[in-house]
N, C-alpha and C positions, 0 to 999 in steps of 0.2 A: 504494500500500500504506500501512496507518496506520503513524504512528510506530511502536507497540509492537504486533507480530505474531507471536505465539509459536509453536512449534513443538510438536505433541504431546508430545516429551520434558521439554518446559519446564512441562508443568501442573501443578501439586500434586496427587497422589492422595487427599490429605487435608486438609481448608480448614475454614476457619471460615463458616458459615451467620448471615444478618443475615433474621431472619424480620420480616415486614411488610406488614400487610394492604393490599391495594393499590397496593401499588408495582412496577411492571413493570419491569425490567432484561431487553433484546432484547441480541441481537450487537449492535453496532455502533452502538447507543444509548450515550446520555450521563444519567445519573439525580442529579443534585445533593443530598445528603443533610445533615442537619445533627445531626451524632452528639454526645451529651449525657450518654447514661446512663453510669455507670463500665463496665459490661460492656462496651458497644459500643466506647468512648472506649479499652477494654484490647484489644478485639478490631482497631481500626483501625491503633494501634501497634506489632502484632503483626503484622502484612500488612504494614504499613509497610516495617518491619524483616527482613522471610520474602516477597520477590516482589511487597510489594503486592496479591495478590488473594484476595479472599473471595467465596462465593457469595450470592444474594439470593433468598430461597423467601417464599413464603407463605404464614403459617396455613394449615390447614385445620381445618373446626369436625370432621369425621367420624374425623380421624386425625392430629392433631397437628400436622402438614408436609404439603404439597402435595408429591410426589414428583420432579418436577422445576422447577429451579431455570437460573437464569445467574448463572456464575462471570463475576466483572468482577475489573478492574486499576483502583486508585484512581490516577485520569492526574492529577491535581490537589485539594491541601488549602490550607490556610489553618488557623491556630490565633486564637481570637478571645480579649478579655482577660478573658473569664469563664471560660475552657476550654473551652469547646467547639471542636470539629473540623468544619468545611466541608470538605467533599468531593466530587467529582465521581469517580464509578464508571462506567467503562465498560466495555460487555458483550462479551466475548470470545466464548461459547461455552455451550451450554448443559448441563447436565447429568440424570443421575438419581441416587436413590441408595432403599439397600431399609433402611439402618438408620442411626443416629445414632452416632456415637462417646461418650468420653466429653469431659466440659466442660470446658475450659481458661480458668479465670478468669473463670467465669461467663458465657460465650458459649457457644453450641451449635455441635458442629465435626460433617462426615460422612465419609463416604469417597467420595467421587465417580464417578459412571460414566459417559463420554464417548461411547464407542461408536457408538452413535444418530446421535451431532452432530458429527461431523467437519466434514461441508460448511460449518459454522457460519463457519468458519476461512477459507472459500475466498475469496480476493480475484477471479479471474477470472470468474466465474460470469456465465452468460448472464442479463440483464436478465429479470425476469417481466411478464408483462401483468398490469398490476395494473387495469385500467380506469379510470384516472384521473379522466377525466370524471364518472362515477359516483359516485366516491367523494365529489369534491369539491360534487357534487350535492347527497346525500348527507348532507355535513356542514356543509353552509350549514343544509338542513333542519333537523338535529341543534342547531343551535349556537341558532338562530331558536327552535326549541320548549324551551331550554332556556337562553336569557336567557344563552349565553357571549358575553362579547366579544372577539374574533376579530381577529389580526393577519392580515387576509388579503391580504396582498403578502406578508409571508413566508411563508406557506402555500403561496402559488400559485409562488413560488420556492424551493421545496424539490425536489429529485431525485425520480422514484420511489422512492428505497429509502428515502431520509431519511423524505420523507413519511412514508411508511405506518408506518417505524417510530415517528417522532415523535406522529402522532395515536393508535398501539396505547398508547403510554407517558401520552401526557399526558390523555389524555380519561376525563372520572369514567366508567366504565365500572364494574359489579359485583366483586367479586374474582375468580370463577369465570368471568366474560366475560374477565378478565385474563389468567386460567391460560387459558382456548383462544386466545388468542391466541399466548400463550408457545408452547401446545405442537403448533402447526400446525407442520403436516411440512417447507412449504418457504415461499418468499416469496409465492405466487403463492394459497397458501391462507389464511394470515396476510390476505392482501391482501382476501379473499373475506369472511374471519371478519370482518375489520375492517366490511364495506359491509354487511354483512348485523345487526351489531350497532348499526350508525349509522342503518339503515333502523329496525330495532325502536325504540331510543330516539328518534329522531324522532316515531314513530305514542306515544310513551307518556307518561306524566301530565308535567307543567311542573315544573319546579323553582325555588325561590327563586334571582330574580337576585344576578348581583354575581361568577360566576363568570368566568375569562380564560384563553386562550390563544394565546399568544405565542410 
């Protein structure tokens, strides 16, 4: 079980929202952020101070917020001697929500809906077949037609679940390839979305080298 496992009663009904185009926060994911703005910088200290956790949504250009988001717990900070906040968020649990509150010091706060994602919480949970093989097939192709360079001994040493989560997170994927990642039902279709989006950007145009992951 991870260190910090919280119990449905323990979750905030109402949090503060860190919108961010393309940044993916999964359960059980780790997202390292590097908070600067004063809103953010109020909204951090404020979590800090109330439970540590906030949730992490994404634009949307159609409607302001993408509708579902991951509530994380910041497991680790650092303050640097310009002010800024290093942070590590991790993903507890995912949520929805149908309306915005109001702003508390200049960050966006909602009302949360859990319901949906209970499972999110489960530690025991049967292993999925994620096809590993394939994936990592997959994402040699992916990485090859897109000039990443690839720690592939940690890759290839990663869990099933790490994996998939870790490549859903870190891989330039579109924003909207992001959110179906986010919002696939269980691990096994995450797992599905993942090979099926590593297939497309393989078959699709090159990108300027220089990009890495580790």
């Amino acid at each position: 079980m991870p260190p910090f496992h919280p119990r449905p009663e323990d979750l905030p009904s109402e949090f503060a929202v860190f919108p961010l185009t393309g940044a993916l926060l999964l359960p059980r994911g780790k997202l390292p952020l590097n908070i600067f703005e004063p809103r953010y910088l109020a909204m951090v200290q404020d979590s800090l101070a109330n439970g540590r956790m906030f949730g992490m949504v994404q634009p949307d250009p159609q409607d302001g917020l993408y509708r579902v988001g991951c509530l994380g717990r910041v497991s680790s900070f650092s303050e640097t001697d310009d002010g800024r906040l290093l942070i590590t968020l991790t993903g507890l649990l995912r949520f929805s929500f149908s309306t915005e509150l109001e702003m508390r010091r200049g960050y966006r706060r909602v009302r949360g809906d859990f319901c949906q994602y209970w499972g999110d919480l489960e530690t025991d949970r049967a292993p999925a077949e994620i096809g590993r093989d394939k994936i990592l097939a997959a994402l040699r192709a992916y990485f090859t037609r897109r000039s990443v360079d690839a720690n592939w001994e940690a890759i290839r040493g990663l869990p099933d679940d790490a994996l998939i989560i870790t490549l859903a997170m870190a891989c330039p994927f579109e924003p909207v390839e992001k959110q179906a990642l986010l919002e696939a039902p269980d691990d096994a279709d995450r797992a599905a979305t993942l090979l099926a989006l590593l297939e497309m950007g393989a078959a699709g145009p090159d990108l300027p080298s220089g990009h890495s992951v580790s």
